[in-house]
C-alpha positions as YAML, in Angstrom:
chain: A
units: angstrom
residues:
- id: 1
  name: UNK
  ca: [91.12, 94.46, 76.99]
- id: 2
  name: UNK
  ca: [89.02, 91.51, 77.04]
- id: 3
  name: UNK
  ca: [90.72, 88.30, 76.50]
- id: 4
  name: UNK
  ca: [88.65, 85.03, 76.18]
- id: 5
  name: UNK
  ca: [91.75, 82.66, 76.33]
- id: 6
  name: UNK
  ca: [92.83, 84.43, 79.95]
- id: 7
  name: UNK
  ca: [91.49, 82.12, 82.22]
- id: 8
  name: UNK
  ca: [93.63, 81.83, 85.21]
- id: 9
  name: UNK
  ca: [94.13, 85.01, 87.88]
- id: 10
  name: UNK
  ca: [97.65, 83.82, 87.63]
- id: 11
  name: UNK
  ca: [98.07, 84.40, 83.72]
- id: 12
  name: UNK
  ca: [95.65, 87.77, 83.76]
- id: 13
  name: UNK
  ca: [98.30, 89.42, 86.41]
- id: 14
  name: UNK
  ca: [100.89, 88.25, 84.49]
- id: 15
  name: UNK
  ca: [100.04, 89.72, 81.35]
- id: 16
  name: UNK
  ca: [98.53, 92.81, 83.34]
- id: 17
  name: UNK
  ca: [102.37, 93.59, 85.10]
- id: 18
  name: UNK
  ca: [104.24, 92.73, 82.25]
- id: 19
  name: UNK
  ca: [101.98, 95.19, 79.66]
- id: 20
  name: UNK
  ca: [102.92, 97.73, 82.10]
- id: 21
  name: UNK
  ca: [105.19, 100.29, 81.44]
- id: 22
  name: UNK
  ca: [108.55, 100.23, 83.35]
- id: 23
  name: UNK
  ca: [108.48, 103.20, 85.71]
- id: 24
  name: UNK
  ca: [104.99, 102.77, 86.51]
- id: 25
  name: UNK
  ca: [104.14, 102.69, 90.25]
- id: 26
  name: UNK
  ca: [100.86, 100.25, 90.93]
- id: 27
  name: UNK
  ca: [98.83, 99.09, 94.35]
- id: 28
  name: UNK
  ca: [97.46, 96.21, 95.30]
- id: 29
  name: UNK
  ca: [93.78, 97.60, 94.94]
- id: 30
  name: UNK
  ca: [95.24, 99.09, 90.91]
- id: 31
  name: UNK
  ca: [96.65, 95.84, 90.38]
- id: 32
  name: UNK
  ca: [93.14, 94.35, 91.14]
- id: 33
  name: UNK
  ca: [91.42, 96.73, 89.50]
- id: 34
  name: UNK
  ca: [93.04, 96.00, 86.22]
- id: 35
  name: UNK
  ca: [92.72, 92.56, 86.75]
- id: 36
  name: UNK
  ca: [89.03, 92.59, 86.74]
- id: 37
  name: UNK
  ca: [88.45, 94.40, 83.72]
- id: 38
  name: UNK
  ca: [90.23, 90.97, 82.29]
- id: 39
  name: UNK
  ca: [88.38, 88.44, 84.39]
- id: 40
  name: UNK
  ca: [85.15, 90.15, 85.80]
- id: 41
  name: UNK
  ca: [84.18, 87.15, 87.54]
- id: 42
  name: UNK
  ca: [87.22, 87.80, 89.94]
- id: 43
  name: UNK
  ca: [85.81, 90.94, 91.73]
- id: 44
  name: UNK
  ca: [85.35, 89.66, 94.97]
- id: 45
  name: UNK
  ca: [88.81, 87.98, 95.49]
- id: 46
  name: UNK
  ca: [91.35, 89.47, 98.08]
- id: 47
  name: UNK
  ca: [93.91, 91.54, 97.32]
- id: 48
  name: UNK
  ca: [96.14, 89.77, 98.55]
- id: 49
  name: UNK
  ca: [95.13, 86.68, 96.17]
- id: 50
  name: UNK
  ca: [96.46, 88.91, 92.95]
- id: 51
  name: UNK
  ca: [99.65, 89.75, 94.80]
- id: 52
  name: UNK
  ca: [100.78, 86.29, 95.41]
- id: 53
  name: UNK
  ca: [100.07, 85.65, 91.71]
- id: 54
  name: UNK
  ca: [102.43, 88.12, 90.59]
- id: 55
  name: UNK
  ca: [104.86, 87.06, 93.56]
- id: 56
  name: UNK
  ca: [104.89, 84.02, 91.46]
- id: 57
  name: UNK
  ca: [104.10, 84.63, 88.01]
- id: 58
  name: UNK
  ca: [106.08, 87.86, 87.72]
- id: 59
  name: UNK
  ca: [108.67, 88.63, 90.52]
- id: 60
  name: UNK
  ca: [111.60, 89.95, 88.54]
- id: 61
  name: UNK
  ca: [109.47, 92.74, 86.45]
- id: 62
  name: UNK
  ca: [108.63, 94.82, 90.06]
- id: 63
  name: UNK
  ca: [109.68, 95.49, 93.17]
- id: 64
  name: UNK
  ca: [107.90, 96.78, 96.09]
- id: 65
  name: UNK
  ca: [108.50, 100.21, 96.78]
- id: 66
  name: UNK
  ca: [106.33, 100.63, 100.31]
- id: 67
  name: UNK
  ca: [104.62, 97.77, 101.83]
- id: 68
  name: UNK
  ca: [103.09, 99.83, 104.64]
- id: 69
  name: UNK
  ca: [100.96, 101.30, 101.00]
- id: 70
  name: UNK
  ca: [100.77, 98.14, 99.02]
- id: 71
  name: UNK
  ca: [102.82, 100.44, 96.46]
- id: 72
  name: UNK
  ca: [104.93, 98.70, 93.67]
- id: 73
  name: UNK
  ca: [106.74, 99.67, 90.67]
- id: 74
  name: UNK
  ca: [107.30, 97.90, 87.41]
- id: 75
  name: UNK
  ca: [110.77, 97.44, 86.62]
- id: 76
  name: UNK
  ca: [112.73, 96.05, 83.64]
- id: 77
  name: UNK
  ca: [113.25, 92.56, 83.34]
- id: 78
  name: UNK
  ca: [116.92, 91.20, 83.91]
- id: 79
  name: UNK
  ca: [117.93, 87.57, 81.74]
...
């Protein structure tokens, strides 16, 4: 799922939430994970710097479901 024109962390968690499927339940460390297979060079970020992208990117298509577990869920997108 390499994608040349994915440049930003911002845009790669973007596209990695939203290509989710809704139902899915995801962690911080997943969410990471799947992130780097985009942008490799991103590996050594915090967690916590891929959550606040999709806090902003992305908020409406997941909600947290523990935060104790870093555990989300992808959820449909409302208008």
């Amino acid at each position: 799922m390499e994608n040349e024109d994915i440049k930003s962390i911002c845009k790669a968690v973007k596209l990695v939430i939203e290509g989710l499927p809704v139902g899915t339940e995801f962690s911080g460390k997943e969410l990471k994970r799947m992130v780097v297979k985009i942008l490799p060079g991103t590996r050594y970020k915090y967690e916590d710097t891929f959550l606040r992208c999709a806090r902003k990117m992305c908020r409406s298509a997941f909600i947290c479901i523990s935060r104790m577990k870093s555990l989300y869920k992808r959820v449909e997108i409302n208008g």
